[in-house]
Structure formats: structure tokens, C-alpha cells
C-alpha angles and dihedrals in degrees: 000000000000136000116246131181113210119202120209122186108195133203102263096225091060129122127260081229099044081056094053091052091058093044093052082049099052091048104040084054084054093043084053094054088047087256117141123211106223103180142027129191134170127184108196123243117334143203115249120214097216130025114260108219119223145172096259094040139298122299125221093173135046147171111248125202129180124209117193100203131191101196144120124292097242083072088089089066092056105051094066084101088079091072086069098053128104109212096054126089109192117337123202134199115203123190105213104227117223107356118156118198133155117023093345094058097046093051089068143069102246084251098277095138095042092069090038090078085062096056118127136168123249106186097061088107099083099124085078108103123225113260093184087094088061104052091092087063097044103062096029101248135123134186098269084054090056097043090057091059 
């Protein structure tokens, strides 16, 4: 199954109950199609760059959670209810790409080897002298010439 994140932009003025509800919602409908939820994050009220517009007035300001989901891909599908509901602002569903966990993840090296064919060095041009000493000459100017400024 993969792993999904599920944004959800809440109405700042809800309830820290009303936001448990839809969060046991969204979860229970993830438990029923033998999904897990693995991670839950809220931060708080944010400041929206642009005003959503709503039917009860524009929002400047929302509360923003984060669900981290490990369920089928039909759940998409299914969280189209959410358009309907009132607290919400906008809601996202995200497919993590190319993640490896379980069996798949211990079995490899953490692709350390895999950058180390891009290594290069960026100190070989040494060769290269350092012009920082000539920059007095160059523009004309010497230390009694700073300490009058």
C-alpha cells in the first residue's frame, strides 16, 4: 500500500472537538478500507497567502493538519466527501514517490554509495593564486586612507 499525506485547512474559528471528529472520520474511513494512519501533525493557525473565499465570508487564517496515511489507492475516490464539509477550507491528498520501507528498505545501503559516484573535489584548483592581497592596489587605497573616513 502507499504512503499518502492528506492536508487538511480548517476554518480558524473551529473547535478542537469539531477537528477531532474529522480526523476520526477520516481515519475511521482509512481503518475500513484496511488502511493505517502513521502520523498526525497539526500546526496550529496559519496565515494564508490569499483570501478563500467561502459562503459565510473570506478567510485569511486557517488551522492546518497534516495525516500521514498508508492505504489503498481507491481511498482517493472516497475523500471527495470532504468537498461537501463545512469546516474545511481546501483539503490535499499527496502520494509519497519512491519510498521503500519494510523488507524492501533494510535490504539496502541508505544510498550512500550511490552519491559517492558524483564526488568531486573542489579544492584541485589550487594552482589558482589568491588575488585578495591586491585589491589595495587595485583600487588605489591603503590603510591611512580608511582610518580618516
Amino acid at each position: 500500500m502507499p504512503l499518502y499525506d492528506c492536508m487538511l485547512l480548517l476554518k480558524p474559528h473551529v473547535k478542537a472537538a469539531a477537528v477531532i471528529d474529522l480526523v476520526a472520520k477520516v481515519g475511521k474511513l482509512v481503518y475500513r478500507k484496511n488502511g493505517v494512519l502513521t502520523d498526525l501533525k497539526s500546526f496550529g493557525t496559519v496565515q494564508l497567502g490569499y483570501g478563500i473565499k467561502k459562503l459565510d465570508g473570506k478567510y485569511y487564517q486557517g488551522q492546518l493538519m497534516q495525516m500521514t496515511l498508508m492505504t489503498p489507492p481507491s481511498l482517493n475516490n472516497e475523500l471527495h466527501y470532504l468537498n461537501k464539509e463545512d469546516r474545511l477550507l481546501r483539503w490535499l491528498l499527496v502520494k509519497h514517490r519512491d519510498i521503500k520501507f519494510g523488507l524492501d528498505f533494510s535490504g539496502e545501503d541508505d544510498g550512500k554509495t550511490e552519491l559517492s559516484k558524483y564526488r568531486i573535489n573542489l579544492y584541485d584548483d589550487e594552482e589558482e593564486e589568491d588575488d585578495d592581497d591586491d585589491d589595495d592596489e587595485e583600487y588605489n587605497t591603503n590603510e591611512a586612507e580608511r582610518t580618516k573616513v
